[in-house]
Every structure is written in C-alpha cells, then in structure tokens.
C-alpha positions, -999 to 999 in steps of 0.1 A, spaced: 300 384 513 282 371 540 264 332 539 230 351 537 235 362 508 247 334 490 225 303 481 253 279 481 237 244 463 236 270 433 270 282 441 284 245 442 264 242 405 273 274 392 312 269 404 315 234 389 302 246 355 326 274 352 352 255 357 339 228 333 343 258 308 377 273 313 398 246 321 378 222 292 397 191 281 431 206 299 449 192 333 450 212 363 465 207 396 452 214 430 476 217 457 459 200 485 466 204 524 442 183 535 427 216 553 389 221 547 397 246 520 419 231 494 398 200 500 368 218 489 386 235 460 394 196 449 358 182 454 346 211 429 379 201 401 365 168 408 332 172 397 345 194 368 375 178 350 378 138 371 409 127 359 422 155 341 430 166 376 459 155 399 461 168 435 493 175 451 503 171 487 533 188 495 551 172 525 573 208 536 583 192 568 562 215 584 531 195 588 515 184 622 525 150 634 512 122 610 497 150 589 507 131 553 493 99 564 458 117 573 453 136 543 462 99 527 432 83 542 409 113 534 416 112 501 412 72 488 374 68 481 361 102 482 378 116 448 384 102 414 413 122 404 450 114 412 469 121 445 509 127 441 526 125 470 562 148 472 586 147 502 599 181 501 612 185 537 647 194 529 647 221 500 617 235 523 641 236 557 671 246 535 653 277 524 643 286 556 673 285 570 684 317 588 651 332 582 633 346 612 612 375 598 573 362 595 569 378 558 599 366 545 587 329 558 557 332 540 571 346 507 597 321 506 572 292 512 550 305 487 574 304 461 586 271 471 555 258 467 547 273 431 585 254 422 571 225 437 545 220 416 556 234 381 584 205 385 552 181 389 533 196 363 563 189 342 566 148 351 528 150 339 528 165 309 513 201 301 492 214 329 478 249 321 459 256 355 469 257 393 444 251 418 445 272 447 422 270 483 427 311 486 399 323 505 385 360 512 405 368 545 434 354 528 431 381 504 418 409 526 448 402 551 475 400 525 466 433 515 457 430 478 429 445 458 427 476 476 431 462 515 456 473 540 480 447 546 483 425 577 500 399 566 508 382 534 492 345 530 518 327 511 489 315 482 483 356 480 510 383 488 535 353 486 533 343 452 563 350 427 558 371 400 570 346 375 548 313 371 551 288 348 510 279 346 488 298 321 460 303 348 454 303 388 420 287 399 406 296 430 370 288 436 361 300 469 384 329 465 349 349 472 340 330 506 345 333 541 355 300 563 325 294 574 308 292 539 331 271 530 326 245 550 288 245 539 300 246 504 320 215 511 285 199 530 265 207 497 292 190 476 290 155 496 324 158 514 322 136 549 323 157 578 359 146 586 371 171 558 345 200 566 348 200 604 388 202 606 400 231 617 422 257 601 453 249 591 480 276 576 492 273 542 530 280 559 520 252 583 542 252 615 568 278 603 546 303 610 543 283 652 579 284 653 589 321 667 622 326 649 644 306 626 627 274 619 648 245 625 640 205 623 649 205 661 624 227 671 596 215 645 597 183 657 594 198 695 565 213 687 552 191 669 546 169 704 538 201 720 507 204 700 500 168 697 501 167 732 472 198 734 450 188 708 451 153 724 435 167 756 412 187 741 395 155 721 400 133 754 381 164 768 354 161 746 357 198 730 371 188 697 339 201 683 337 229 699 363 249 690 372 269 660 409 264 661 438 249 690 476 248 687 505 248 704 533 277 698 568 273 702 578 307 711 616 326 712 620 323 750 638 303 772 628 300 809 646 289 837 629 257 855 640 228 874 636 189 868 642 162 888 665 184 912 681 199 884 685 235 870 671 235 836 667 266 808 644 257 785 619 268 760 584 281 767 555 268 744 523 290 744 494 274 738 464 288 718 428 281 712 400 309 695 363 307 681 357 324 652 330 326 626 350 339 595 382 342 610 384 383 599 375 381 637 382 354 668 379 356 705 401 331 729 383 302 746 381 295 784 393 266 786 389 244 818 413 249 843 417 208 841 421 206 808 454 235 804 469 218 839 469 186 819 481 197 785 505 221 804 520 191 828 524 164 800 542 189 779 567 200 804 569 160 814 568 147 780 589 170 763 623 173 771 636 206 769 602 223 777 605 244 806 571 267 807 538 265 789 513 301 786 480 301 775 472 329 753 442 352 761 439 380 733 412 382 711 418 392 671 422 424 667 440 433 683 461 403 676 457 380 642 453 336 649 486 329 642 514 345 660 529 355 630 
C-alpha cells in the first residue's frame, strides 16, 4: 500500500472510529516501545478509549542505554491513558539463556512478552484487547498470509498460539514505516516520537550475535551509545534512516597499551530506507567512523576491532539477524 494511495487525515479518522466501535466501553492494552510505531498505535487507543487504555513498557533488559527513562519523558503530557512500568530483565535474560539461533530469540521474546502482559492485564482487571504496533513488513517478512518467510518478527511469526486476550489490535498493521510516521504527524504527536528511528521489537538480542548475556548487552550498549553519539555531534541525526552498533561472535587479536589483547569486534551499521522492505548503507564520513571506531576501542574495554557494514537489503535484511 503505498502513501499515494492513502489519504491519511481520513485514515487517522476512520482508524480512531473503528476502534471506538470494537473495543466500546472495554480496557485494552498497548504495549508500547517508545519506537514510532507502537507510539502511534497508542496516540490512536488514545483518541478512541482515553482511560480505558493502559500502555505498557516492558523493560526486557534489552533496551538501549537509558531507553526506559526516554520513553518516560515522551509519554507524561502527550497521552491521557495510563503508563505501567515492568522491570522484566531477569525472566527475559533467563529465557534466553543458551539460546543463539535468531528465530528461536524472537519466538521466545514474543511469547515472553504476551506473558508479560496477560499477568498485567490481570493486576487491572479484565482487559479483552492487546494493542500491537505490527506494521506491513513485519508481516510480509515473518512470512504470514501468503509471504515467504525471512524472518519472524516476534509481534507476528513469534506469537504463541495460546493467548489469554479475546482480540489483537493492530492499527497500522496495513502501513509501511514511512506512512506511519505521517500518520503519527496527522494525529498531533511531537516530532520527538515520529522522527526516531527504528527500533526492533527483540531489541538488542537480535545486536547480540549469539547467546545473549547481561555482559555482553551491556558492552554493546556503550558500543552503540558511543556511535549514535557521533553521529548527532556530527549533525546527521536527521539524516539517516537507522544507526547501530553490532556486537558480533568474533574475537580479534589487538594490542593495548603494550599489551596482547583478544577481544571482541563490534560492527557498526547505518542504512536509508523508505519502507524498510528495502535499505541501502550510508557513506558515512571517514571522520565520523574514525571517531566512533577509536572511542569504542578506547572506551570499551574488551573491544578489540570495529567494521563498518556496507551491504545493502537484499541481499542482506537491517538487522543482522
């Protein structure tokens, strides 16, 4: 469905409206990432049901650093229904222990996530719908309703078969990226919400190459605050669809201060993209990767090599896994 084809002021209307009239005088809950998409999907429940709806932000320990304090600010003032808060870092790292194949990340964080928030929507009371920020490559990429699979999003191909809600919501299940960001424009949302880039829904499980452990999350976690950092002091925060550090399965042999090291190698990535069923990589300054490159290997201890990866989608996907 491309944005020419879709007048999205009556979209926003038509979208509130139909929401007013399926979910009527019942509670729903949105799980909200803070990323464009489940922020928009919350503006529209807003609009709909107010208070009847309570937002969710599930702290996996696999957010970027400061992420829950973020999507904290974003939220007070710009929505009137309620925001629950759930630190969920352990049973998240405690399932994903051992685990190094990418689908079984993302099926086993999508099911997490679905516990997480029937155990909510019990504190609550009876909550009938779930409130979902699926999107139209998440669906053709996870290989559902006739597509061939590439790989499953965990709010897709991830779910369980077993939920205890009556209904899933998803209201720009029939948009691309891009239209959703103007969606979020038409619905009053500040630019701070429609401008962030992508974030994935398995956050940085899916950044860590292998089993995903606290000790490396929290390594990358500099690594990519480190990147993004330079690209804003660069002034191309802006102007680019999506930057971010990986931390990959290698080690490499280096040296530091005189000293033989064998560390890890962090690759870092950064695409434009329109729709994201597409991307090519961005030349970046020569500056700008020598500075992100020698802060990482200086500022992070057992860093040893940083890569800058230059291969478009296809024939690779965004995300390294």
């Amino acid at each position: 469905m491309s944005s020419e084809r879709i007048n999205i002021e009556e979209f926003a209307r038509s979208k509130v409206e139909e929401v007013k009239a399926k979910v009527g005088g019942g509670k729903a809950l949105c799980a909200l990432s803070g990323g464009v998409d489940s922020s928009v999907c919350a503006a529209i429940m807003s609009k709909a049901i107010g208070k009847n709806l309570t937002c969710i932000f599930v702290d996996t320990g696999l957010m970027r650093l400061n992420e829950a304090d973020e999507v904290r600010r974003m939220f007070d003032g710009h929505f009137e229904a309620n925001l629950i808060m759930v630190d969920a870092e352990a049973r998240f790292l405690d399932k994903l222990s051992g685990v190094v194949d990418p689908e079984s990340k993302r099926k086993i964080i999508g099911e997490e996530f679905i516990r997480v928030f029937e155990e909510e929507a019990g504190k609550i009371g009876s909550v009938d719908f779930l409130v979902q920020g699926t999107i139209l490559p998440d669906i053709i990429e996870s290989g559902v309703e006739g597509h061939a699979l590439v790989k499953s999003h965990h709010n897709v191909g991830g779910l369980p078969d077993v939920i205890d809600f009556k209904e899933i919501i998803e209201p720009v299940r029939d948009l691309y990226k891009h239209e959703v960001r103007r969606l979020g424009v038409a619905l009053g949302l500040p630019e701070a919400y429609v401008a962030r880039q992508p974030f994935p829904g398995p956050g940085l499980s899916i950044r860590v190459i292998g089993e995903v452990t606290k000790e490396k999350l929290d390594t990358l976690r500099r690594c990519d605050y480190i990147f993004r950092d330079e690209v804003a002091k660069a002034g191309l925060a802006g102007d680019i669809w999506q930057y971010f550090a990986v931390l990959t399965d290698l080690r490499s042999v280096g040296a530091k201060n005189g000293v033989r090291t064998y560390g890890r190698t962090v690759a870092l990535r950064a695409v434009n993209s329109v729709d994201a069923m597409t991307a090519d990589w961005v030349r970046l300054p020569y500056d700008l990767v020598e500075k992100a490159s020698a802060r990482i290997v200086g500022e992070v201890e057992n860093i040893t090599r940083v890569v800058y990866d230059v291969t478009p989608k296809p024939p690779s996907t965004i995300e390294w896994e």
